[in-house]
C-alpha positions as CSV (number, residue, x, y, z in Angstrom):
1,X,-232.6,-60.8,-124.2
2,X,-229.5,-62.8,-124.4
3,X,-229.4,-66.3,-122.2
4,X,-226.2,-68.1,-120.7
5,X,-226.2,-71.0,-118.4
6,X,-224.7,-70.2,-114.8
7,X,-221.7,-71.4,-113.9
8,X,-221.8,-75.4,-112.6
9,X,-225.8,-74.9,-113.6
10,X,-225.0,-78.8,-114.9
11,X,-224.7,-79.9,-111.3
12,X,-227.8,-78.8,-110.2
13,X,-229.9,-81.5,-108.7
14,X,-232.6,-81.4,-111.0
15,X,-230.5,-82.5,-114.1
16,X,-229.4,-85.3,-112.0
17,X,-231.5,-87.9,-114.4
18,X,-229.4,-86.6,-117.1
19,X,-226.5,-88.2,-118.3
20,X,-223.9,-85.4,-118.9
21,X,-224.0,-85.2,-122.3
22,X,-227.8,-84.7,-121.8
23,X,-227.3,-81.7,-119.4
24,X,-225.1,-80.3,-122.3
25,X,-227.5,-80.4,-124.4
26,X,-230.6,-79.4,-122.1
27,X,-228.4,-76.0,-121.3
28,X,-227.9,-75.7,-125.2
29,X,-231.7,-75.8,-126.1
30,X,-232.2,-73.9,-122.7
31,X,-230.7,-71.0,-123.7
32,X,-232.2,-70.9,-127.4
33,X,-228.7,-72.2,-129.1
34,X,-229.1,-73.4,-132.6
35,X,-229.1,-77.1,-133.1
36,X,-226.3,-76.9,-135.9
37,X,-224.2,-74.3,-133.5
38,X,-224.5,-77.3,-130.6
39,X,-223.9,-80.4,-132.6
40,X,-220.4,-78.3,-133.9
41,X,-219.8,-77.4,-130.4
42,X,-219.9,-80.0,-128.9
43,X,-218.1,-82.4,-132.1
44,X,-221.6,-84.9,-132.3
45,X,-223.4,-84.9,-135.5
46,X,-227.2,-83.6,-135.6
47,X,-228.8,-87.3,-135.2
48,X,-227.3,-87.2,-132.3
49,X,-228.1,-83.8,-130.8
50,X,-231.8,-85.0,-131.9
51,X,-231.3,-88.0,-129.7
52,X,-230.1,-86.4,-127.2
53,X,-233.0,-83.6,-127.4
54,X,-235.1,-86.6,-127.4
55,X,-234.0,-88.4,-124.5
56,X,-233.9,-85.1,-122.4
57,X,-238.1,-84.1,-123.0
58,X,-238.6,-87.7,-122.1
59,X,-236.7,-87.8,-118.9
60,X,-237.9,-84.1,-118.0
61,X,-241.4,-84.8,-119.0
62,X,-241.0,-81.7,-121.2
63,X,-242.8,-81.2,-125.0
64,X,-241.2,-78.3,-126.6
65,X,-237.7,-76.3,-126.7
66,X,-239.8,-73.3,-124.9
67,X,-240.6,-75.5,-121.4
68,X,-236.8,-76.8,-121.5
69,X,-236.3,-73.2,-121.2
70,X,-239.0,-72.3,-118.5
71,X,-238.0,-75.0,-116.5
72,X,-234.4,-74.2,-116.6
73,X,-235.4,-70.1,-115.8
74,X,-237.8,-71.8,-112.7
75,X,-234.4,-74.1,-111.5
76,X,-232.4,-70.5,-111.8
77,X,-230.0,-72.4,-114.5
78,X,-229.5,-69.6,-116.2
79,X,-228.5,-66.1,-116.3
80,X,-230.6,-63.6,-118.0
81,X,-229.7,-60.2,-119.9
82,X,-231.9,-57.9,-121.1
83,X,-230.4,-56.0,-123.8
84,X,-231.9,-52.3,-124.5
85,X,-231.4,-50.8,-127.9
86,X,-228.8,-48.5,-129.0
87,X,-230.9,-45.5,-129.0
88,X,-233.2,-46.5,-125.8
89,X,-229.8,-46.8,-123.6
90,X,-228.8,-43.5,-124.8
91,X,-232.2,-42.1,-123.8
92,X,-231.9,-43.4,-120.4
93,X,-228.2,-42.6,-120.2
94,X,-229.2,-39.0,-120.7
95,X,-232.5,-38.5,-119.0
96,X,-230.6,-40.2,-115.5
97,X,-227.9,-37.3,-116.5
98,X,-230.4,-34.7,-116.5
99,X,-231.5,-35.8,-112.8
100,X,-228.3,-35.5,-111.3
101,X,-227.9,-31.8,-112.6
């Protein structure tokens, strides 16, 4: 399952206690990135990422990487895609071509 924030999800009114910095973040943990992937992302060391992690749970009234995530999936801030395996796909690809013959 691969997570990506939608489009503008920043502007959302529920992020509006977050500075914008803070709603970078939020999306960041929201879809599961790693903490060294963000702070090189977004050019701020990992002290700072931490702080800003921080300051977002506090505002949010959130305790763990997992709610941020939950409450961004209940605000519909992100987009979700369920990836099948190789071999499933081709299963399904070829029982659904079976049915049309």
């Amino acid at each position: 399952m691969n997570l990506s924030p939608i489009p503008d999800a920043n502007l959302h009114p529920c992020l509006d206690a977050l500075s914008p910095r803070e709603q970078e973040v939020f999306l960041a943990i929201a879809c599961g990135e790693p903490r060294d992937i963000t702070f090189a992302r977004l050019g701020i060391g990992a002290k700072t990422v931490d702080t800003y992690r921080a300051r977002v749970l506090d505002k949010l009234d959130l305790h763990t990487n997992q709610h941020v995530t939950a409450y961004a999936m209940t605000f519909g801030l992100l987009a979700v895609e369920l990836a099948l395996p190789v071999n499933l796909a081709k299963a399904l690809d070829g029982a659904a071509a079976e049915v049309t013959h």
